[in-house]
VEXLUM-16895 format. One record per residue (C-alpha): x, y, z; residue in three letters. Coordinates in Angstrom, 2 decimals, padded with zeros to 5 digits. Layout:
BEGIN
<c1->X, c2->Y, c3->Z, type->ALA> $
...
END
This chain:
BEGIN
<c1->000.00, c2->000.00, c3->000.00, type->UNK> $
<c1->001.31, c2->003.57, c3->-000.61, type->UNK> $
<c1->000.94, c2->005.27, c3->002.43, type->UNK> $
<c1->001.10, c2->009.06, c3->000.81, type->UNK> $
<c1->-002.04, c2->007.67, c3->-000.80, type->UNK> $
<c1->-003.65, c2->007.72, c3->002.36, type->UNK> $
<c1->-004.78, c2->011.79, c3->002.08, type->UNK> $
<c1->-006.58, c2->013.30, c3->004.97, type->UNK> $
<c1->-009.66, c2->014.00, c3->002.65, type->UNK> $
<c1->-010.30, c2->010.84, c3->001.88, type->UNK> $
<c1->-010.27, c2->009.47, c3->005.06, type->UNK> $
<c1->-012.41, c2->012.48, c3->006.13, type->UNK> $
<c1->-015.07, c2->011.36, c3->002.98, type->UNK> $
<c1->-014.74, c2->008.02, c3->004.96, type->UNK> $
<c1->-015.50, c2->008.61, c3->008.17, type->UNK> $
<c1->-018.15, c2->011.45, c3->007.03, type->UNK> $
<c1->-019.91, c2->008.37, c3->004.85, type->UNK> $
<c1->-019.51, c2->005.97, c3->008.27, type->UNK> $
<c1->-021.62, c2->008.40, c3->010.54, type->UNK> $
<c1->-024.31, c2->008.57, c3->007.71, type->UNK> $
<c1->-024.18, c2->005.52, c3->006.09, type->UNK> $
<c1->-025.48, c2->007.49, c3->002.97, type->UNK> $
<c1->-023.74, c2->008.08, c3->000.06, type->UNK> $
<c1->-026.44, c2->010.99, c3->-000.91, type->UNK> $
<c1->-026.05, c2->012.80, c3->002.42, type->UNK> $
<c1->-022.59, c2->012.57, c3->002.90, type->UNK> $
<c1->-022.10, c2->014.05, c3->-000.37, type->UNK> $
<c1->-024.51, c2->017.04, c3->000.56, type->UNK> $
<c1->-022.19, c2->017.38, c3->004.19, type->UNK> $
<c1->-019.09, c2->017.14, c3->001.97, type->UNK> $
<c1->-020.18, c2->019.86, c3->-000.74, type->UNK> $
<c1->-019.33, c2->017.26, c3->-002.93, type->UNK> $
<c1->-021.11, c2->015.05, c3->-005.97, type->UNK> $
<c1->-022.35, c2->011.57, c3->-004.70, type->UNK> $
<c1->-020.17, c2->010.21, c3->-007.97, type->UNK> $
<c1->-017.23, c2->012.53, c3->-007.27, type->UNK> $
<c1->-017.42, c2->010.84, c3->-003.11, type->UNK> $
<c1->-018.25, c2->007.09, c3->-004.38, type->UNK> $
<c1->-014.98, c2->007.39, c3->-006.86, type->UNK> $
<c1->-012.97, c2->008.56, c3->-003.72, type->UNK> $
<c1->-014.32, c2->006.10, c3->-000.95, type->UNK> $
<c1->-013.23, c2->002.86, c3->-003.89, type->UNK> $
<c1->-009.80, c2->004.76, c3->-004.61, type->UNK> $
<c1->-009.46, c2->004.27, c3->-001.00, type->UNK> $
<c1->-010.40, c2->000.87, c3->-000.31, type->UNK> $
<c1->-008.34, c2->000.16, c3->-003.31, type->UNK> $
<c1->-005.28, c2->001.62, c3->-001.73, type->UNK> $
<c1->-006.17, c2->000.02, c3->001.03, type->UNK> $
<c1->-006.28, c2->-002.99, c3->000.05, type->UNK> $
<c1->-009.64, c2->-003.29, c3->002.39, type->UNK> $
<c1->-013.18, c2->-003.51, c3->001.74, type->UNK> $
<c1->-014.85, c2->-000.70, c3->003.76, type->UNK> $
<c1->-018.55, c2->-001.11, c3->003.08, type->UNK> $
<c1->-021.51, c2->-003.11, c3->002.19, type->UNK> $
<c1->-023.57, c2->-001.46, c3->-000.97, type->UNK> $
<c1->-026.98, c2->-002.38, c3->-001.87, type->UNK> $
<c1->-029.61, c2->-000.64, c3->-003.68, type->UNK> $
<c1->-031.52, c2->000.28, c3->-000.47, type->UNK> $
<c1->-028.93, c2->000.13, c3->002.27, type->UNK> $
<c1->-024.94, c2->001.20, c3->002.97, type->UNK> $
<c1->-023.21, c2->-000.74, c3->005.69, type->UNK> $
<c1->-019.77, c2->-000.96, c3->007.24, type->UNK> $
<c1->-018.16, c2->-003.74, c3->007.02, type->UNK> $
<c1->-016.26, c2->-005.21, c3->010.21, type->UNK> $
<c1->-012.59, c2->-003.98, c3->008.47, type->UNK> $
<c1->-014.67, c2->-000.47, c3->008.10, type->UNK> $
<c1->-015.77, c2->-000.57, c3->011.38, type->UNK> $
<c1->-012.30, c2->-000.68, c3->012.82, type->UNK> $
<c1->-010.66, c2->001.80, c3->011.10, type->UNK> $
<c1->-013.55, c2->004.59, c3->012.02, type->UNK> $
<c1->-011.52, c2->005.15, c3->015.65, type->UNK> $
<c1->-008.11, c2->004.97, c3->013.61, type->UNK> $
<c1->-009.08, c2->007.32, c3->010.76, type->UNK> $
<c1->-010.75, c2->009.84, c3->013.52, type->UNK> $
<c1->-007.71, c2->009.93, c3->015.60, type->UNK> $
<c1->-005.69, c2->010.93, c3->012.56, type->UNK> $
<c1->-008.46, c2->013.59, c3->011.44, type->UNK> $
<c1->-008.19, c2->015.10, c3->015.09, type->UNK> $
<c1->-004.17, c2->015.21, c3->015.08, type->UNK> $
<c1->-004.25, c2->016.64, c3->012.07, type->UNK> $
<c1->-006.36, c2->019.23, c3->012.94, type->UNK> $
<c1->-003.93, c2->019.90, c3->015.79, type->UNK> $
<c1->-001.35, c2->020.08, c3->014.04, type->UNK> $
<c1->-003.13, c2->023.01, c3->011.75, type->UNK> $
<c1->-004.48, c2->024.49, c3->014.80, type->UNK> $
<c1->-000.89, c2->024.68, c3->016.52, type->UNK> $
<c1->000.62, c2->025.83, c3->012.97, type->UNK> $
<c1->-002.09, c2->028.77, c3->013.04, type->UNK> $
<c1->-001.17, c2->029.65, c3->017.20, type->UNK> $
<c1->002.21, c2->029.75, c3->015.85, type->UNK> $
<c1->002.15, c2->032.18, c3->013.24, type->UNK> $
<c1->-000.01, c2->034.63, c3->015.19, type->UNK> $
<c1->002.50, c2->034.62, c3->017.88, type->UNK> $
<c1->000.20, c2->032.21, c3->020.83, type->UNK> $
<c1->002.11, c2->029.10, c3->020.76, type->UNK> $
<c1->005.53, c2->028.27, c3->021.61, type->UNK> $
<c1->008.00, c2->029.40, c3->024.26, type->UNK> $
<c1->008.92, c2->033.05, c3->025.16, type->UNK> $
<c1->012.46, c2->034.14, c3->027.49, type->UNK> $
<c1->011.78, c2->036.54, c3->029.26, type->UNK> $
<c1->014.83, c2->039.83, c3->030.92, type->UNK> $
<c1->013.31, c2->042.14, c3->032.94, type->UNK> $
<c1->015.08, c2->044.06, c3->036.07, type->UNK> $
<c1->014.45, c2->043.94, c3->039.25, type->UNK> $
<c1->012.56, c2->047.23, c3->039.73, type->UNK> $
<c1->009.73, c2->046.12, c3->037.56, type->UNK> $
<c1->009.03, c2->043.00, c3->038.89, type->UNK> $
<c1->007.03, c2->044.42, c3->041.76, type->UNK> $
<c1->004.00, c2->045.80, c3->039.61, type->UNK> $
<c1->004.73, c2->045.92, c3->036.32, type->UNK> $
<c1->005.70, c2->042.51, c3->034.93, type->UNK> $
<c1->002.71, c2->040.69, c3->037.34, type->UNK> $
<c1->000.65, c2->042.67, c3->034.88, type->UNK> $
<c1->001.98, c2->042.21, c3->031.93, type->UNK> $
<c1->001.74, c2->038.66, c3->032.29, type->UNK> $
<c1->-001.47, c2->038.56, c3->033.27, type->UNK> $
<c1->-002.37, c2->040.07, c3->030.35, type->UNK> $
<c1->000.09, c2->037.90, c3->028.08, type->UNK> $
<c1->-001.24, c2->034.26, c3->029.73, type->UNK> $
<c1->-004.88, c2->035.46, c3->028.51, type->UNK> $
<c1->-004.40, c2->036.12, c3->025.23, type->UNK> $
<c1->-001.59, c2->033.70, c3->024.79, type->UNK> $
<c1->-002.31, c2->030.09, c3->027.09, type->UNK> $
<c1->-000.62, c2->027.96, c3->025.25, type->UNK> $
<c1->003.07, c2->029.86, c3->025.31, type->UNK> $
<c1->005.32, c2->029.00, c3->027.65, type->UNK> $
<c1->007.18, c2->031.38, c3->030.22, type->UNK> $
<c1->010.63, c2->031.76, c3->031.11, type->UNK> $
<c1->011.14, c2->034.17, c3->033.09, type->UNK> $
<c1->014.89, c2->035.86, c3->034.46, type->UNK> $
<c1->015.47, c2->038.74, c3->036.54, type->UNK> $
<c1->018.80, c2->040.85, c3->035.08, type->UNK> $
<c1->020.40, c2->044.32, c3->034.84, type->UNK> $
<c1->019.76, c2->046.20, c3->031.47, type->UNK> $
<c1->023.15, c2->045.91, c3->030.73, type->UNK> $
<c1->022.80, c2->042.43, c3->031.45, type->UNK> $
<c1->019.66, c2->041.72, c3->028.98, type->UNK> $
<c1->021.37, c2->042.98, c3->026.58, type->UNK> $
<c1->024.16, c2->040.96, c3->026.54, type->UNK> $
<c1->021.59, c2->037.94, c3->026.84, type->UNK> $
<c1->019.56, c2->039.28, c3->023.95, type->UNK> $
<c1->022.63, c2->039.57, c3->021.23, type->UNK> $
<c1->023.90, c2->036.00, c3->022.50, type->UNK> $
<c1->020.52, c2->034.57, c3->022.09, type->UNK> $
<c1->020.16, c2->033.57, c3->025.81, type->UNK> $
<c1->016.51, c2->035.56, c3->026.02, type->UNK> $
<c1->013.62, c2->036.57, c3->023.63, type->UNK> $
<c1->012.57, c2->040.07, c3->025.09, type->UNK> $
<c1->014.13, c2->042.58, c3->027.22, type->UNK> $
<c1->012.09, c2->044.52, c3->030.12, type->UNK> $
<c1->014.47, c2->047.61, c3->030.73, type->UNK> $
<c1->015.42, c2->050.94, c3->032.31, type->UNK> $
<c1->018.11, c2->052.45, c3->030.43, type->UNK> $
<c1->018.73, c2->052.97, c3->026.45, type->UNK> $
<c1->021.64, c2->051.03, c3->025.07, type->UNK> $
<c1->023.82, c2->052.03, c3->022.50, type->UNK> $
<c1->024.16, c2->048.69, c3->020.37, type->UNK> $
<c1->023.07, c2->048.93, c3->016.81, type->UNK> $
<c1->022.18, c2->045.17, c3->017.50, type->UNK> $
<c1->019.36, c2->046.29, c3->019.65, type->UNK> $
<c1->015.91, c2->048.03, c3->019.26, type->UNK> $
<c1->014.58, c2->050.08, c3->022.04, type->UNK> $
<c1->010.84, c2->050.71, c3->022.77, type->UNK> $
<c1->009.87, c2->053.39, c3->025.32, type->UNK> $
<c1->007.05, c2->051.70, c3->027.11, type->UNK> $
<c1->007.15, c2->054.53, c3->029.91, type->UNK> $
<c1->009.22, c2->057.45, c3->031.88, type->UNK> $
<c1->008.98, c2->056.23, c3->035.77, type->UNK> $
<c1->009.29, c2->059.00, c3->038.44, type->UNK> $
<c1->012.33, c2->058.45, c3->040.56, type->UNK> $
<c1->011.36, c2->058.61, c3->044.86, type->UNK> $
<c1->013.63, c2->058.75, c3->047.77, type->UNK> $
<c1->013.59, c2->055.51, c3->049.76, type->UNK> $
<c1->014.74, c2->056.71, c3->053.23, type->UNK> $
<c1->014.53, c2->055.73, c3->057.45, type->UNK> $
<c1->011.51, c2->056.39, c3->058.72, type->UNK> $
<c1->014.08, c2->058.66, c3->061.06, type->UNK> $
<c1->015.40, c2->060.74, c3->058.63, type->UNK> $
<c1->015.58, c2->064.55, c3->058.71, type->UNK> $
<c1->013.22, c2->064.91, c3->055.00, type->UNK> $
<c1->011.16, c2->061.23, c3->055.86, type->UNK> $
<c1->008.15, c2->063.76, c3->056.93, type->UNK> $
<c1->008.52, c2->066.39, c3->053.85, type->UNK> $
<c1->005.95, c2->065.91, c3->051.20, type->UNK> $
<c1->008.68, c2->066.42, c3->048.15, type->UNK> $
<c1->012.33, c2->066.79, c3->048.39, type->UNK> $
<c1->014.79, c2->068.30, c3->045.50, type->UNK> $
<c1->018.12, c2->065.96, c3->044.37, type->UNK> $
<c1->020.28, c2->069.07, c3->046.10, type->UNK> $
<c1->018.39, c2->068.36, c3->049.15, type->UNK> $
<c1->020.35, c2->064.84, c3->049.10, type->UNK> $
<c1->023.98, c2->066.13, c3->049.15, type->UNK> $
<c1->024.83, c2->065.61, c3->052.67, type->UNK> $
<c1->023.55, c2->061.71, c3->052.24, type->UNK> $
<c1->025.47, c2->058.51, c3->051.51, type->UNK> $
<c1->023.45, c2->056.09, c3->049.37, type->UNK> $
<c1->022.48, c2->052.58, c3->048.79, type->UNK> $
<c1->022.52, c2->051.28, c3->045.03, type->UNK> $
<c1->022.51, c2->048.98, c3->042.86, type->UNK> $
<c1->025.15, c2->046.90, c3->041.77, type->UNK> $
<c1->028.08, c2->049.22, c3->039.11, type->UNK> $
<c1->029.30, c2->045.88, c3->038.14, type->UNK> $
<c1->025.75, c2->044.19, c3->037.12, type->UNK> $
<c1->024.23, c2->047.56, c3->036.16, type->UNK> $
<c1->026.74, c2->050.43, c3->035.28, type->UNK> $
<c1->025.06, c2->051.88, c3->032.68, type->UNK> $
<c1->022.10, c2->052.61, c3->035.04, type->UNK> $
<c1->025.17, c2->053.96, c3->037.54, type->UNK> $
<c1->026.50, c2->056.60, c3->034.99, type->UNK> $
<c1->022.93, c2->057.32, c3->034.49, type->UNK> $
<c1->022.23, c2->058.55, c3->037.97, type->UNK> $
<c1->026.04, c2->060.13, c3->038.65, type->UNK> $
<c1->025.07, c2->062.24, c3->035.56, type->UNK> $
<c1->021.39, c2->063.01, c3->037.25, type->UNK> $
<c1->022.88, c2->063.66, c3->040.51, type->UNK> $
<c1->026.34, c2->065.80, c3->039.66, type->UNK> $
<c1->024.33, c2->068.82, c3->038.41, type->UNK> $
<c1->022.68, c2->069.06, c3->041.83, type->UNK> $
<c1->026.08, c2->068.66, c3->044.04, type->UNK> $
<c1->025.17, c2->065.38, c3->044.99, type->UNK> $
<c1->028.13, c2->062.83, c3->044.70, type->UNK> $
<c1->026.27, c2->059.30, c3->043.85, type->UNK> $
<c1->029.15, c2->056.80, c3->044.92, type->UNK> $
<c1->026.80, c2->054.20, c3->046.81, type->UNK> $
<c1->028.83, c2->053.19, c3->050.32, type->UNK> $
<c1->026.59, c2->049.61, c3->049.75, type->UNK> $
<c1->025.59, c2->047.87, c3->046.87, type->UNK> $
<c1->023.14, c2->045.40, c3->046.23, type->UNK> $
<c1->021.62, c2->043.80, c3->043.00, type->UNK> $
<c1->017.87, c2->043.30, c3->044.33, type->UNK> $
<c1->015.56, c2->046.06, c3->045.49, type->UNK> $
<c1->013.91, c2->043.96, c3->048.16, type->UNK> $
<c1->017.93, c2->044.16, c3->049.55, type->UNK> $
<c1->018.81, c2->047.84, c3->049.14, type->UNK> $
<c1->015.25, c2->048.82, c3->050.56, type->UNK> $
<c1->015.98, c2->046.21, c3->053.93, type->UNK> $
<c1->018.69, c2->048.04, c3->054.20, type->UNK> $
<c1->017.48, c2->051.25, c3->054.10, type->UNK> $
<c1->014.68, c2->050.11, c3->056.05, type->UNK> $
<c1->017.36, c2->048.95, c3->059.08, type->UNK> $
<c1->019.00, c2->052.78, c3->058.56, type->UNK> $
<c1->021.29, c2->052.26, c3->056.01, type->UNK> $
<c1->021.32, c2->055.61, c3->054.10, type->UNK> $
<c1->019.18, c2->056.44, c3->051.35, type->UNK> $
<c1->018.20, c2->054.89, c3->047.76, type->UNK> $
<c1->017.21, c2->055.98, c3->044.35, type->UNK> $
<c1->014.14, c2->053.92, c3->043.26, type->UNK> $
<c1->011.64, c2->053.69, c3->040.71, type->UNK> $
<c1->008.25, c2->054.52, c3->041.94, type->UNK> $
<c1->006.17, c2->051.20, c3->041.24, type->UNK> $
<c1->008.95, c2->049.99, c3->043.69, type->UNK> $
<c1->006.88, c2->051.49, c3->046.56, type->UNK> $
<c1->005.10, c2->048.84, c3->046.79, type->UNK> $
<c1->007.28, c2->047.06, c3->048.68, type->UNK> $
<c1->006.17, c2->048.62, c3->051.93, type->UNK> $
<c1->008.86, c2->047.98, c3->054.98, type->UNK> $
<c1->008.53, c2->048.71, c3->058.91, type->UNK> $
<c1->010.98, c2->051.79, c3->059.08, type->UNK> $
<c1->010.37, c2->052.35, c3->055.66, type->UNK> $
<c1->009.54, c2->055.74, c3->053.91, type->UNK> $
<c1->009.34, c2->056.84, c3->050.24, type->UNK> $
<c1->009.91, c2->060.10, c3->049.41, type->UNK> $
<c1->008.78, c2->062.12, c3->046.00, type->UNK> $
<c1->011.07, c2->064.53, c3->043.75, type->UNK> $
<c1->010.33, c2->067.51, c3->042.11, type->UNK> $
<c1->012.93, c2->067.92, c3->039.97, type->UNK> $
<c1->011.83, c2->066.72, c3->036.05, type->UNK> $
<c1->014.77, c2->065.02, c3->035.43, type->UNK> $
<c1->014.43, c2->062.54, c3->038.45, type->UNK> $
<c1->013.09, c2->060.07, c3->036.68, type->UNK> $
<c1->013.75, c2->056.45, c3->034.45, type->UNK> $
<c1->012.47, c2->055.07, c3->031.15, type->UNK> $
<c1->010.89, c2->051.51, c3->031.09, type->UNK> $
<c1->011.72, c2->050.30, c3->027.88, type->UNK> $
<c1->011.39, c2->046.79, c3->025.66, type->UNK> $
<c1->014.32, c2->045.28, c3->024.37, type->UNK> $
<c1->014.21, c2->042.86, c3->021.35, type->UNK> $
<c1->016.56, c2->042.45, c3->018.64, type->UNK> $
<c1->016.61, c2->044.24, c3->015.53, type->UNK> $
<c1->014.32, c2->042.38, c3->012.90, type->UNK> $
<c1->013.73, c2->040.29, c3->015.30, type->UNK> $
<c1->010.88, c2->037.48, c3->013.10, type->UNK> $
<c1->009.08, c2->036.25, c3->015.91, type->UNK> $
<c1->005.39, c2->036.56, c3->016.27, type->UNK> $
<c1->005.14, c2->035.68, c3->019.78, type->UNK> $
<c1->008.03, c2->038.85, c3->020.44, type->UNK> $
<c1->005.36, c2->040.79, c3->018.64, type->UNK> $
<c1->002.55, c2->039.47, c3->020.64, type->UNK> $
<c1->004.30, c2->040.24, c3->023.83, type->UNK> $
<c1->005.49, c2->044.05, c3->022.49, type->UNK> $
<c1->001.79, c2->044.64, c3->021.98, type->UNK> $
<c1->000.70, c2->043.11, c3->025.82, type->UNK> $
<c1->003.71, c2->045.42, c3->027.35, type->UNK> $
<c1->001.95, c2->048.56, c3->025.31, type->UNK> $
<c1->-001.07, c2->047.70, c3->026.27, type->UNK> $
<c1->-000.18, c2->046.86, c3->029.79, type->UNK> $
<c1->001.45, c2->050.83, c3->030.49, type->UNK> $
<c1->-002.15, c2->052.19, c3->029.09, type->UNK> $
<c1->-003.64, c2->049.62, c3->031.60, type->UNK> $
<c1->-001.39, c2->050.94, c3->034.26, type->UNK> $
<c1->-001.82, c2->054.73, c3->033.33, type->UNK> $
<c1->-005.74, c2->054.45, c3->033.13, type->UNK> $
<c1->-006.11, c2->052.56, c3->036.36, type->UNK> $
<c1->-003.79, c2->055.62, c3->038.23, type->UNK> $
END
């Protein structure tokens, strides 16, 4: 028997002629002509080798060889319409497997959201997820190592493509016993007398220069005296009286005994969230996530 012979329409004329065991209304189901569907069902018990039904002028049965290959013949039908069905999920971008940077800062509020948002539209994609610097996703993103970047600062690779999803207001994490823990809104000059906490130079130092730069203006010297590379760290730290720390604002969240966050007034005091991917980068479900992380900042902006 030649197997390639063995076409998926066929078998579905087949099993569409077994549930009706009528030649007439299977060919009316099948948008097909009765002749056209009798031609095909002895092509395949030819190729086959099998006799697959019983024909008289006033009945159509299946014979016990038919009857056991209905389950068989289904089975295929269903995989095959699987394997369409996964092909389609595919190509738009909800099927497959999606690595995930994002830093620290975001992973309080933000990225809960976003994939929220991304598991309902997309179920069937699988999540890995890593928490890393900018500097570090980047690095991860050109060797492969990750999918999609969730960042803070822009990077100058030509490699790399850099969406702003949002500008994120920088706050003063401080001691509850600090001199400015009571004031409403504080300037970066008000700062200058204050040692800091901050996150890591050697994981992050693009996000370092960022902040010296921010800070130097002001007369503030930003050379943290302790560094840490999580938030939930450099704000126990603070929390215990440690000096003070830079942070995001969706990083107030993370509420602390001893713990009080601060607001800025100066414009500048703030930090892009962006989305890293490569450039050109073919994958649908990269798309599909892109769109959710859009989506997710109007979500976020709406909702405050």
């Amino acid at each position: 028997m030649d197997i390639q012979a063995l076409t998926l329409r066929r078998l579905n004329y087949f099993v569409t002629v077994a549930d009706e065991l009528h030649f007439g209304r299977a060919a009316e189901i099948l948008h097909v002509a009765q002749p056209a569907l009798s031609q095909q069902i002895r092509q395949l018990e030819s190729d086959l080798g099998l006799r697959l039904f019983e024909r008289t002028t006033r009945r159509v049965s299946l014979t016990p060889g038919g009857s056991a290959l209905v389950p068989h013949a289904r089975h295929l039908l269903v995989t095959a319409q699987g394997v369409a069905r996964a092909a389609a999920e595919l190509r738009a971008g909800q099927r497959g497997h999606l690595r995930v940077g994002f830093v620290d800062s975001a992973a309080y509020e933000f990225v809960p959201r976003f994939l929220h948002r991304f598991r309902q539209v997309s179920p069937a994609v699988t999540l890995q997820l890593h928490t890393m610097s900018s500097d570090e996703q980047a690095e991860a993103l050109v060797a492969g190592r990750i999918d999609i970047g969730i960042a803070r600062i822009t990077l100058d690779n030509a490699g790399l493509e850099a969406t702003v999803l949002d500008n994120e207001p920088l706050v003063a994490a401080m001691p509850s016993s600090h001199r400015l823990a009571d004031e409403h809104s504080i300037r970066l000059g008000d700062l200058r007398d204050d040692e800091f906490v901050g996150f890591s130079r050697e994981q992050s130092p693009t996000l370092h220069a960022r902040l010296r730069v921010m800070l130097a203006p002001h007369g503030v010297d930003y050379s943290p005296a302790i560094e840490a590379t999580e938030y939930t760290t450099i704000l126990g730290l603070v929390a215990a009286g440690e000096d003070v720390a830079l942070v995001p604002a969706g990083v107030q969240s993370l509420r602390l005994p001893g713990l009080t966050f601060v607001s800025i007034s100066d414009p500048e005091a703030n930090v892009q969230l962006l989305c890293l991917t490569r450039v050109d980068e073919p994958s649908a479900i990269v798309a599909s996530a892109l769109m959710e992380l859009i989506d997710t900042v109007f979500e976020q902006t709406q909702q405050s």
